[in-house]
PALO-765723 format. One line per field, with one value per residue: residue number from 1; residue in three letters; x, y, z of N, C-alpha, C, O in turn. Coordinates in pm, 1 decimal. Layout:
BEGIN
nr	c(NUM,...)
rest	c(ALA,...)
n.x	c(X,...)
n.y	c(Y,...)
n.z	c(Z,...)
ca.x	c(X,...)
ca.y	c(Y,...)
ca.z	c(Z,...)
c.x	c(X,...)
c.y	c(Y,...)
c.z	c(Z,...)
o.x	c(X,...)
o.y	c(Y,...)
o.z	c(Z,...)
END
This chain:
BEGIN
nr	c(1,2,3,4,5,6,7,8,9,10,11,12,13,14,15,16,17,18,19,20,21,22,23,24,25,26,27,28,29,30,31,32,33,34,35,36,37,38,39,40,41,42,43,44,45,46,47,48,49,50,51,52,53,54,55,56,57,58,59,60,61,62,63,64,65,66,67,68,69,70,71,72,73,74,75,76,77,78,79,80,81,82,83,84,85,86,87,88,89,90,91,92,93,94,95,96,97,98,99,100,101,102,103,104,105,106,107,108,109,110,111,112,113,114,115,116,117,118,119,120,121,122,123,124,125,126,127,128,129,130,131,132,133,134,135,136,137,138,139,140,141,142,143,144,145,146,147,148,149,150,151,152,153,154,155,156,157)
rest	c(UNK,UNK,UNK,UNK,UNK,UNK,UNK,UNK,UNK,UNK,UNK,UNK,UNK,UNK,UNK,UNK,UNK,UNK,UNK,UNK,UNK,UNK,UNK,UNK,UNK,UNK,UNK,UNK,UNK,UNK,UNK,UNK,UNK,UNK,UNK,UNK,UNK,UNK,UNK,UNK,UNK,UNK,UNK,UNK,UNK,UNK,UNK,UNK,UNK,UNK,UNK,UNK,UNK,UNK,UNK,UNK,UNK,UNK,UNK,UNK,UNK,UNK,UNK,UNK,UNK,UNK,UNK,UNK,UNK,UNK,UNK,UNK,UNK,UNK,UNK,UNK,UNK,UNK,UNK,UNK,UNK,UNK,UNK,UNK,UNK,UNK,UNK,UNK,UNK,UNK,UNK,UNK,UNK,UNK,UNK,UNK,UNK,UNK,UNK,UNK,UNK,UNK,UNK,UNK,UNK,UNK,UNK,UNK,UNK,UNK,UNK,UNK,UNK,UNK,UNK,UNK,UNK,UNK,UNK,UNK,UNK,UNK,UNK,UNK,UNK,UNK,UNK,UNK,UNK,UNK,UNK,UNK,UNK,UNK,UNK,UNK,UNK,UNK,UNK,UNK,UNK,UNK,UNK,UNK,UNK,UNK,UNK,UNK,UNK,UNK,UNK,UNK,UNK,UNK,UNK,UNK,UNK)
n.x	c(85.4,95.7,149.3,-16.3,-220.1,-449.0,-406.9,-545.6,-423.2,-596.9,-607.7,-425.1,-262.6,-105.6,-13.9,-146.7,-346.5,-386.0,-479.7,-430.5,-442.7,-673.7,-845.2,-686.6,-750.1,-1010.4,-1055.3,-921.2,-1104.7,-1329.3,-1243.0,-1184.4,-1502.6,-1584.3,-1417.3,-1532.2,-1773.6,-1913.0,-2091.0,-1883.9,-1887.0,-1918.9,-1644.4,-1479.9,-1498.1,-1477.0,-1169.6,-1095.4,-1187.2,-1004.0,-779.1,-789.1,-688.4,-419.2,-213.4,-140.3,79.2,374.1,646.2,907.7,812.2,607.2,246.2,25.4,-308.6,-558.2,-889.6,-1091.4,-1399.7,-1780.6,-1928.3,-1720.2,-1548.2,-1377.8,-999.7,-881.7,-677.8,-515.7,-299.8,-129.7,70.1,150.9,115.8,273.7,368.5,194.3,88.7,77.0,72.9,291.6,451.9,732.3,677.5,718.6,651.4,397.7,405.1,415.6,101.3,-46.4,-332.8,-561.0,-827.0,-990.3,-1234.7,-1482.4,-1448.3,-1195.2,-996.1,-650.9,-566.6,-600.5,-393.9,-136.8,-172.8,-106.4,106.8,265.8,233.4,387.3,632.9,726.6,725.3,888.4,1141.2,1417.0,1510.3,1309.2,1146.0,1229.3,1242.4,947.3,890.4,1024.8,875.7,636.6,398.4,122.5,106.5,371.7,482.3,246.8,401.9,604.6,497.5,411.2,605.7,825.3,902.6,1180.2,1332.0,1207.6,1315.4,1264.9,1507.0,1762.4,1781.3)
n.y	c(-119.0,196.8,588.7,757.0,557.3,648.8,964.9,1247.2,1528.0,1706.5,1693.5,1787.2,2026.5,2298.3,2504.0,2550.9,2702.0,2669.4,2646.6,2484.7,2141.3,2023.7,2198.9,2134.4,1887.9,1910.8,2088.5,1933.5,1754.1,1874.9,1948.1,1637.3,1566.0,1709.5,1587.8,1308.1,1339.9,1278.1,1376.2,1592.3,1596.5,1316.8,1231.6,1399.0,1253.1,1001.3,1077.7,1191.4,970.4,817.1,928.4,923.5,686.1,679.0,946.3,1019.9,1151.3,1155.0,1201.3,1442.4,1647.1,1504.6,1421.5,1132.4,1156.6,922.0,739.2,480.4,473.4,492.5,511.4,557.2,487.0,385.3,415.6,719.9,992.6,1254.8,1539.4,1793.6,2095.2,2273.5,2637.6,2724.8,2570.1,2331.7,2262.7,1876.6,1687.5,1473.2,1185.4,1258.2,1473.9,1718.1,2020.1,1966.2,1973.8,1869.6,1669.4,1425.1,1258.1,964.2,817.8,554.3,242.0,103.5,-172.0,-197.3,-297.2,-491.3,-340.1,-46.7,-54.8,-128.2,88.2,333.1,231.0,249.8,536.3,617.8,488.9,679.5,904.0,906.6,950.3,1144.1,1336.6,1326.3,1470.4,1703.7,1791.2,1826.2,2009.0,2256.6,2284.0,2503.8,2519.0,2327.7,2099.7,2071.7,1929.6,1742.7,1559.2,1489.3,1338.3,1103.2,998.1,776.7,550.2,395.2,405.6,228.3,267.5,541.9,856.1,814.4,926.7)
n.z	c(0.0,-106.4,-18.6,-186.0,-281.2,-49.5,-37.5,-179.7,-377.5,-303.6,-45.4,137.7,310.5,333.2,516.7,798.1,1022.1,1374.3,1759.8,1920.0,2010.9,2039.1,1874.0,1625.4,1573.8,1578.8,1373.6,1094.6,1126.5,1038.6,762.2,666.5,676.4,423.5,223.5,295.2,303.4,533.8,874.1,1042.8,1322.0,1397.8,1309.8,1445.2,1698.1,1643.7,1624.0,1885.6,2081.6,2000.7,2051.0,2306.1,2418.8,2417.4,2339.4,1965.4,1925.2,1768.0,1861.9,1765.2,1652.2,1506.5,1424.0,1411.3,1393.6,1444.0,1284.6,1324.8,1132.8,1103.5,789.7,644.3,341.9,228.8,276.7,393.5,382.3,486.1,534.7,724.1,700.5,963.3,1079.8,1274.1,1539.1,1787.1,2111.4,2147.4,2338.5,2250.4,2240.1,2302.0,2426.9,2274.3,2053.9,1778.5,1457.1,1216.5,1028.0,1008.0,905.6,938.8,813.3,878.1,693.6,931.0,943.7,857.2,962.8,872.4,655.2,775.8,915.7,770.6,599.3,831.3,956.5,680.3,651.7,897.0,864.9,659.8,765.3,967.1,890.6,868.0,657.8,473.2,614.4,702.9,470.9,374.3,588.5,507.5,259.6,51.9,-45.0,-148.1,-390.9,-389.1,-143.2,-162.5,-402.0,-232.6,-40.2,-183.1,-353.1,-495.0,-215.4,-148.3,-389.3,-580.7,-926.9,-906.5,-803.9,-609.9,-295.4)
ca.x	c(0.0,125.3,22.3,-122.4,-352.1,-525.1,-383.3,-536.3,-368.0,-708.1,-619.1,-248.8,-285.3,11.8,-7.7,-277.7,-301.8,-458.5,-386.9,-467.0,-471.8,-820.3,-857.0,-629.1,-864.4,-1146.1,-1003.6,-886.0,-1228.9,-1395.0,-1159.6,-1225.3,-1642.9,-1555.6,-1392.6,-1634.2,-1932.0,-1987.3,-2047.8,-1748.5,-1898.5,-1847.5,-1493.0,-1396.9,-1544.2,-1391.2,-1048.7,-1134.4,-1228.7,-877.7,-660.7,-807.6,-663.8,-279.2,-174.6,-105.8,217.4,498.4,734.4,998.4,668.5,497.5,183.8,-47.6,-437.8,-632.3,-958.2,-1215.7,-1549.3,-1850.2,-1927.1,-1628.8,-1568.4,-1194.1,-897.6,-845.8,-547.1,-505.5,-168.5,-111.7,189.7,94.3,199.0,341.0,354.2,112.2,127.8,-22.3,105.5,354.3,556.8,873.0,656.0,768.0,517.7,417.8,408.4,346.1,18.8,-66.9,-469.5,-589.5,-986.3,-1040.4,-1384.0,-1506.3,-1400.2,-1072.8,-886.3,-481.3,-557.8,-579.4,-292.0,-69.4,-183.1,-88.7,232.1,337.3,269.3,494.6,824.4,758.3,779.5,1032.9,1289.3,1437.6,1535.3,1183.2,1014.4,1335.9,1216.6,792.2,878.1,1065.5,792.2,532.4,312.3,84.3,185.0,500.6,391.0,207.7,469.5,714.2,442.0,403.7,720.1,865.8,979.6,1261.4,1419.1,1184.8,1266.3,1293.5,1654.6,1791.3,1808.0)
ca.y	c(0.0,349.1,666.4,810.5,525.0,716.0,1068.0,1319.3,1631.1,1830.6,1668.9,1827.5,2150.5,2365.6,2633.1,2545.2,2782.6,2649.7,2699.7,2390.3,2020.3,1977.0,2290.9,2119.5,1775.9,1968.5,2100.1,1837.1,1694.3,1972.3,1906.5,1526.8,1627.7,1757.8,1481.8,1218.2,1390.8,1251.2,1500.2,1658.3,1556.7,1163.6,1233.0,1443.9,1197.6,904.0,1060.8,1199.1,857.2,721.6,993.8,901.0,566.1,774.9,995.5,959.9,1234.8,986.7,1276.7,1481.5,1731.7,1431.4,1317.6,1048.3,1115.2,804.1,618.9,410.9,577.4,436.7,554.0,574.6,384.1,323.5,472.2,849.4,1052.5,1428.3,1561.9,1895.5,2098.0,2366.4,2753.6,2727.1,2417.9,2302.5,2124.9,1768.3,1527.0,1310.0,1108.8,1319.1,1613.5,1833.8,2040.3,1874.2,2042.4,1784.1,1587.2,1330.8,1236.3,864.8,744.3,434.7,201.6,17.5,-299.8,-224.2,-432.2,-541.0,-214.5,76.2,-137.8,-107.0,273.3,365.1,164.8,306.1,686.8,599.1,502.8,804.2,1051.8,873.9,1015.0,1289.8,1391.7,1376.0,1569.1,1869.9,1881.5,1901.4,2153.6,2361.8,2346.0,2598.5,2468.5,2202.6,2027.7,2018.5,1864.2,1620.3,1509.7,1449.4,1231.1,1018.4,984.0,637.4,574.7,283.5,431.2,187.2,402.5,711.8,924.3,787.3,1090.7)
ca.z	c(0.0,-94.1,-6.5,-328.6,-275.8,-21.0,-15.1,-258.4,-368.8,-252.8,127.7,195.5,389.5,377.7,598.9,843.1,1129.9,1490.4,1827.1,2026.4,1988.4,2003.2,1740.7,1512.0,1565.3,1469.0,1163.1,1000.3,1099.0,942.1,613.7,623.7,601.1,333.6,124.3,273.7,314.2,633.5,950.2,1094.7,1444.8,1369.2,1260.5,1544.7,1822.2,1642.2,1635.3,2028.6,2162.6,1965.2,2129.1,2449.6,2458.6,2434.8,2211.3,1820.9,1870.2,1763.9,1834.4,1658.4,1553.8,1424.4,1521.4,1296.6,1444.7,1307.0,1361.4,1233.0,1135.0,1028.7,703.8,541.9,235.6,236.9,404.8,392.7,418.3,503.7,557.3,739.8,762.9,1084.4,1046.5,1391.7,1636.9,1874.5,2217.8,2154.0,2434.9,2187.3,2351.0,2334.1,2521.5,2188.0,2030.9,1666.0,1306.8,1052.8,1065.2,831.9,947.8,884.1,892.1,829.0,735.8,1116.6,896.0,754.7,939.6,826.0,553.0,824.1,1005.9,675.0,602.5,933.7,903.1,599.6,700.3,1016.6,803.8,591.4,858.7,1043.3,789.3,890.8,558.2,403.4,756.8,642.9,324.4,434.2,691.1,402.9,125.5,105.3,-184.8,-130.8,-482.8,-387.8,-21.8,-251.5,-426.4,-110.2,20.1,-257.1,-410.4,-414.5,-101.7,-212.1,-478.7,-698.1,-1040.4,-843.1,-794.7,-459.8,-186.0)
c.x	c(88.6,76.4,-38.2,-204.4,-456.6,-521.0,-411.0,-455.0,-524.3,-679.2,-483.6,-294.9,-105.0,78.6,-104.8,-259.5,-408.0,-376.6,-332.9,-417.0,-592.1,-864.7,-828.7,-721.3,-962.9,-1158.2,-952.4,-994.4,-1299.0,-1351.4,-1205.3,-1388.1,-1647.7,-1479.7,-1464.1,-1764.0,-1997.5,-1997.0,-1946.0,-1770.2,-1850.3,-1689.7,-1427.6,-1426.7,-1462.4,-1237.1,-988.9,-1121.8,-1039.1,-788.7,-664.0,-720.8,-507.0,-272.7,-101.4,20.4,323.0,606.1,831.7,903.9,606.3,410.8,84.6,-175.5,-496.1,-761.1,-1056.2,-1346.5,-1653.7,-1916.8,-1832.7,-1596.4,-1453.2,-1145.8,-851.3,-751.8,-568.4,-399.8,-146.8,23.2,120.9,203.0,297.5,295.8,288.3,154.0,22.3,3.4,171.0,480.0,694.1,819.4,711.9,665.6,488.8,368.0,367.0,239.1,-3.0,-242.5,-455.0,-739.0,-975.1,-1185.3,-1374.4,-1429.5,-1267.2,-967.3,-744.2,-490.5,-527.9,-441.3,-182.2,-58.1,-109.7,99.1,337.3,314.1,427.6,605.2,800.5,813.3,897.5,1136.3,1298.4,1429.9,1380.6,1082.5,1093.8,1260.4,1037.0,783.1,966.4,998.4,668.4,372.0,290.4,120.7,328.9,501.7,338.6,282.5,565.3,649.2,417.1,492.4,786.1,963.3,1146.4,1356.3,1376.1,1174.8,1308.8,1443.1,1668.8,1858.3,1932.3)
c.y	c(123.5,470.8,737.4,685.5,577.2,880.5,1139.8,1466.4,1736.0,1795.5,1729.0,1993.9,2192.6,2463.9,2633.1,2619.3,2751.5,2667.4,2577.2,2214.9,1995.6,2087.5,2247.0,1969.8,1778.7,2032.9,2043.8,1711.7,1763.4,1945.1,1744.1,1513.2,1655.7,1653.3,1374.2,1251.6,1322.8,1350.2,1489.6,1598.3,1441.0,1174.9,1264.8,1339.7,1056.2,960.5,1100.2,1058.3,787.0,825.5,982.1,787.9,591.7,830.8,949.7,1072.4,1119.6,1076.3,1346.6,1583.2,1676.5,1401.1,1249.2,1016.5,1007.6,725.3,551.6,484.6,512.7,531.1,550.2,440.9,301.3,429.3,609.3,887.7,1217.6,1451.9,1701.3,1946.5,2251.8,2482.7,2776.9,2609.3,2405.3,2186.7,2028.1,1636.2,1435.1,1330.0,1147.6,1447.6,1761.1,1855.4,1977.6,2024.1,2020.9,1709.0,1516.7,1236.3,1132.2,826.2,627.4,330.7,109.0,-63.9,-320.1,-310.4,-411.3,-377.3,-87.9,38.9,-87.2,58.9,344.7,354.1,272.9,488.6,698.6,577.1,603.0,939.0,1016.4,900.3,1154.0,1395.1,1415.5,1476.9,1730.9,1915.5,1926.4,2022.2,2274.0,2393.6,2412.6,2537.6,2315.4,2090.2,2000.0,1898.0,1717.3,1490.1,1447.7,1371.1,1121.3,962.7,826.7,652.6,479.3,305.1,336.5,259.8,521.7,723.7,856.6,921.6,1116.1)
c.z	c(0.0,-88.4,-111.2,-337.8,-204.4,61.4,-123.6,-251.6,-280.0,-98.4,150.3,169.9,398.6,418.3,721.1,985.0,1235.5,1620.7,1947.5,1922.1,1951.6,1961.4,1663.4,1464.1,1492.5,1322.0,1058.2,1010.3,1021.5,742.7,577.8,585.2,494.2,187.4,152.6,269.5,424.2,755.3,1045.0,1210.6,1445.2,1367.6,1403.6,1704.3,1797.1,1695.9,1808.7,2118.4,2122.4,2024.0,2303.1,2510.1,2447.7,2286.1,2113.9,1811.5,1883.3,1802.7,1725.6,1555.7,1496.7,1492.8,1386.0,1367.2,1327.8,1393.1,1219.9,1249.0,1072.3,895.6,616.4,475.9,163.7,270.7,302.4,464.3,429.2,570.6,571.1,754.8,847.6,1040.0,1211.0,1515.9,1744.4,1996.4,2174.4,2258.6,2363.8,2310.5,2404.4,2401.0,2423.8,2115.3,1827.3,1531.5,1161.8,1138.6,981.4,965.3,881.7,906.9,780.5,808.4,834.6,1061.4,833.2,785.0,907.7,740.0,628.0,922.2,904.3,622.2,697.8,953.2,818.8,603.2,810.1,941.6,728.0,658.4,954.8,950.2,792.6,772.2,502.9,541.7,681.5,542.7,342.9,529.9,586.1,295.5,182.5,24.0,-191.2,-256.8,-420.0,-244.9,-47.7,-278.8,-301.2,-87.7,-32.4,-330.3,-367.1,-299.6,-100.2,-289.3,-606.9,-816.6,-1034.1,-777.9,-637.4,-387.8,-157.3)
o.x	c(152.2,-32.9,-149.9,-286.6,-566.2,-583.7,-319.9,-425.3,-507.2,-730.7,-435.6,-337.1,-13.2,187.7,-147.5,-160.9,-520.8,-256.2,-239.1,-375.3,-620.1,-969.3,-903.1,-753.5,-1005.3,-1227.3,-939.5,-991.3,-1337.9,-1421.1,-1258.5,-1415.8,-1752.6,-1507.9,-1485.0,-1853.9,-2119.2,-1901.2,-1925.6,-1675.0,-1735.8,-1627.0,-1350.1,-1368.3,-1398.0,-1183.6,-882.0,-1047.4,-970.5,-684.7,-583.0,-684.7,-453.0,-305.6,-14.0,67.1,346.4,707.3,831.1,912.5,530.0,431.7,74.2,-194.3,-491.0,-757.2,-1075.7,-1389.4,-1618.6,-1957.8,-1865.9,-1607.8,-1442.6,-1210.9,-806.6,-725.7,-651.9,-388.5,-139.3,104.8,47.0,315.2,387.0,182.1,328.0,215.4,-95.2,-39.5,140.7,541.7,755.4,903.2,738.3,584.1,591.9,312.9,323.5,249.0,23.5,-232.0,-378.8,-772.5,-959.2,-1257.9,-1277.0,-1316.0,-1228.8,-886.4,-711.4,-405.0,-445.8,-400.1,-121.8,43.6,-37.4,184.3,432.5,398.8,531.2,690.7,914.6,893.1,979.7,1235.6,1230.0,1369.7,1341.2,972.1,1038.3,1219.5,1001.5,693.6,949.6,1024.2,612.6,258.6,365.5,167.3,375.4,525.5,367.0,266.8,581.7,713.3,397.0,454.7,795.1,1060.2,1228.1,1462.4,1443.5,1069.2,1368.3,1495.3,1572.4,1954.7,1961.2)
o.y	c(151.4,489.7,777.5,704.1,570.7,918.1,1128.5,1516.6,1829.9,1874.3,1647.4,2056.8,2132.0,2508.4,2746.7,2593.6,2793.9,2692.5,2578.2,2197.2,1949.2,2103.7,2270.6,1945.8,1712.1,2029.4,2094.2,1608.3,1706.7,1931.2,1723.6,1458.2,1614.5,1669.4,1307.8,1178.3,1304.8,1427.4,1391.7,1525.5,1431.4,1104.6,1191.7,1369.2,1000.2,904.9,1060.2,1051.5,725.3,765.8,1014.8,789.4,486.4,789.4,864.6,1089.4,1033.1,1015.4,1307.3,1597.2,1735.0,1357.6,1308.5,901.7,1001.1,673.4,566.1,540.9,464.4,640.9,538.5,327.4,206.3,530.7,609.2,847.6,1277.8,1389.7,1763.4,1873.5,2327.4,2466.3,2860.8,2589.4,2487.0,2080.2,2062.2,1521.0,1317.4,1401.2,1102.8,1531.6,1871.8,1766.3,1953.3,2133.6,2080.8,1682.9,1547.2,1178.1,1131.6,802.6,618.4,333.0,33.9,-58.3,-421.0,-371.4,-293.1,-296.9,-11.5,125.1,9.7,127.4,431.4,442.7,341.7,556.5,763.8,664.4,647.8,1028.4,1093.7,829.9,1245.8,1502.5,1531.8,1531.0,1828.1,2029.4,2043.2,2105.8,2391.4,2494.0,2400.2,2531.0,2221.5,1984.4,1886.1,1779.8,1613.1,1377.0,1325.9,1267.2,1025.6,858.5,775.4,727.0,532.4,243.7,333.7,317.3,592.3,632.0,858.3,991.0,1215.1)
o.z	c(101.7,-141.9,-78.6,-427.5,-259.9,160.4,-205.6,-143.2,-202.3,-19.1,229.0,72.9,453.9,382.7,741.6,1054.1,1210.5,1623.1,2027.2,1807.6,1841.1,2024.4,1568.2,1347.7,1398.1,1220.2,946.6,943.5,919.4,642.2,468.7,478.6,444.7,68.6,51.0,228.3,422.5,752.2,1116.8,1238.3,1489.3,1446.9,1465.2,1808.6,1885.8,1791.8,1854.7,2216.3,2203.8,2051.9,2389.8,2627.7,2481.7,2175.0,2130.7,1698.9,1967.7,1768.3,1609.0,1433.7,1419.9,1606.0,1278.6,1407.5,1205.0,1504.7,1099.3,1349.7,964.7,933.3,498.4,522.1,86.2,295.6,187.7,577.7,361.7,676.2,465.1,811.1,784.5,992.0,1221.4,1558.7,1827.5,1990.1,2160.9,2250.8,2383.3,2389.8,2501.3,2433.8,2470.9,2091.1,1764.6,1543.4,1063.4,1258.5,865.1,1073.3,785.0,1023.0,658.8,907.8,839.8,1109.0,774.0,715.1,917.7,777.2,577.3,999.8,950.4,611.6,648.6,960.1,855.5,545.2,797.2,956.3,717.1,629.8,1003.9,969.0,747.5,775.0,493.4,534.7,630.2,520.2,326.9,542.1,618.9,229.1,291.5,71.3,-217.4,-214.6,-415.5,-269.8,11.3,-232.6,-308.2,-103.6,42.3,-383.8,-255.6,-284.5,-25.0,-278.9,-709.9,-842.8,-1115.5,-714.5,-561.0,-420.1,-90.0)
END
């Protein structure tokens, strides 16, 4: 699974300005409404109830909110980069910057397991977090996130 299977260019935010944790929750619930057409409330209570159980900040300004939602029809991606960093409780107690959002359908199973997965080694590279915290332009944002990650084809970093 890669992420241009379920990351559109219309979901990568690259400037997004909040002040809170549970501001930035709600706005990238508000944004996911918006590509599923389901209501924002659902979204934000799923990803609420899943931050309850510890936080999704993996550190290093990352954090990866994710849940299962009923309604949704396969696994959604939304990928923020924040205009200035927010406290969210990750695990290193540092405030986070990049977000990369995951909802998954109730049933997905091994798929939101693998999604999830493969966000996590993307942002664990320092080199590709440098280069998302240096672009301004969601295309370009895009591209970083989708880009083979392997070097299958693609220039090695």
């Amino acid at each position: 699974m890669e992420i241009i299977d379920f990351l559109a260019p219309e979901a990568v935010l690259s400037s997004l300005r909040t002040h809170s944790k549970k501001q930035l929750i709600h706005d990238l619930a508000a944004r996911a409404s918006q590509l599923t057409g389901l209501p924002a409330g659902r979204i934000f209570e799923a990803l609420i109830e899943r931050e309850r159980l510890g936080s999704t900040g993996m550190g290093q300004g990352i954090a990866i909110p994710h849940g299962r939602v009923a309604g949704v029809s396969r696994i959604v991606g939304i990928f923020a980069r924040l205009e200035s960093p927010v406290s969210y409780d990750a695990i290193d107690e540092q405030p986070v910057d990049l977000v990369f959002l995951l909802l998954a359908p109730v049933e997905a199973g091994a798929d939101h397991l693998k999604a999830l997965a493969r966000v996590s080694r993307l942002l664990r590279n320092q080199a590709v977090c440098e280069k998302l915290r240096a672009a301004k332009k969601p295309e370009v944002l895009f591209s970083l996130l989708t880009e083979s990650p392997n070097g299958h084809g693609a220039q090695a970093a």
